[in-house]
C-alpha positions in Angstrom: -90.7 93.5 233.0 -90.7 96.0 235.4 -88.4 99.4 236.0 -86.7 98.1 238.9 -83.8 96.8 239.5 -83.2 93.4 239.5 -80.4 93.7 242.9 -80.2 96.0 245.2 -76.9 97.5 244.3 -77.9 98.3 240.6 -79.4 101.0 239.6 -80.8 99.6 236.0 -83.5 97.3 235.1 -82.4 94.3 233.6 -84.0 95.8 230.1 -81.6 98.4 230.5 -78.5 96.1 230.7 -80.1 94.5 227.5 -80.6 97.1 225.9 -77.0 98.4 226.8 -75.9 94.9 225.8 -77.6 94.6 222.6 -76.1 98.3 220.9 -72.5 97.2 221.9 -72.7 93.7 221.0 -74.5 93.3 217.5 -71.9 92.1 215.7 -70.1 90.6 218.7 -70.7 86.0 219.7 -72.6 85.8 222.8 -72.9 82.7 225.1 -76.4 82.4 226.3 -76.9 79.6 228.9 -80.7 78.3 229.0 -82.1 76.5 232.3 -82.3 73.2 231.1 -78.8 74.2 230.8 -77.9 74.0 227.2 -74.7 76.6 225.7 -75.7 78.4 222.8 -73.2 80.7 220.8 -74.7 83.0 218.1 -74.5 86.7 216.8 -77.5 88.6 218.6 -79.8 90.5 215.8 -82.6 91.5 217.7 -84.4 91.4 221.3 -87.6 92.4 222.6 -89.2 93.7 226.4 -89.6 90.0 227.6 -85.8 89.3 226.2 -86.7 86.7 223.7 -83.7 87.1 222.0 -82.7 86.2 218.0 -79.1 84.7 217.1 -78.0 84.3 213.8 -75.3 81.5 212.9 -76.3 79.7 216.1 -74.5 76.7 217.5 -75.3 74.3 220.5 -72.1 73.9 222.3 -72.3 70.4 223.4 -69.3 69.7 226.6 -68.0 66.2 227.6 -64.9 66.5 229.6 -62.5 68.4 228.0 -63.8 68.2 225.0 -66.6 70.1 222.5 -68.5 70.2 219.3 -71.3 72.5 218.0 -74.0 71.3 216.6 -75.4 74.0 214.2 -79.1 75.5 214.4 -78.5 78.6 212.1 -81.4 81.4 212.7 -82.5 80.4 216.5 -85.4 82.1 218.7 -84.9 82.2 222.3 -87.5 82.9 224.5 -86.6 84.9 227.2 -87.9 83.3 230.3 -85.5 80.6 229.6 -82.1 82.9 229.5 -79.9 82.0 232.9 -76.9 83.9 231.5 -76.0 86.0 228.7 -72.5 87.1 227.9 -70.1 88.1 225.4 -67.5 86.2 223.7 -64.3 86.8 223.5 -61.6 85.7 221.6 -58.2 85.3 223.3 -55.8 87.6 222.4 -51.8 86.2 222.2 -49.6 86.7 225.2 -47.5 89.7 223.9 -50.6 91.9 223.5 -52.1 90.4 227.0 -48.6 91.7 228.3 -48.7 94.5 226.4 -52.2 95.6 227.8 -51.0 94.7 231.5 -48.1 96.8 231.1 -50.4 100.1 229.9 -52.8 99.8 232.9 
């Protein structure tokens, strides 16, 4: 990958933002969205330059509707060409802290 940004308004290369990523999110779930557009949830333990990416207690998030189930895969490779999004989870937090927060800011 090369040192440039990826858009023209960023000033990091998209290893930077993984890099970034993968120090502040190593214990956190991350959604990764592959192009032939499957969901998979996991803990991230370790990347490389060509963002093939590891997750540990991976699941397939399968959608119909409303509804979802996971389908387990445990320790899961993913190789990086294949990445269309990559994003933290998280968990909601109840309404009286959500208020709480919007009140503070």
């Amino acid at each position: 990958m090369s040192d440039r940004p990826l858009h023209g308004c960023c000033n990091r290369s998209g290893h930077d933002i993984l890099l970034e990523c993968s120090f502040a999110c190593c214990t956190e779930r991350l959604l990764i969205v592959l192009r032939d557009g499957k969901k998979i949830l996991g803990t991230m333990r370790s990347f490389d330059q060509y963002a093939n990416i590891v997750l540990e207690h991976a699941v397939e998030r399968v959608i119909v509707g409303k509804c979802f189930s996971d389908v387990p895969l445990g320790l899961y490779v993913i190789r990086g060409e294949n990445v269309v999004l990559l994003g933290q989870v998280v968990r909601p937090q109840s309404p009286s802290s959500i208020a709480a927060a919007l009140l503070q800011s």
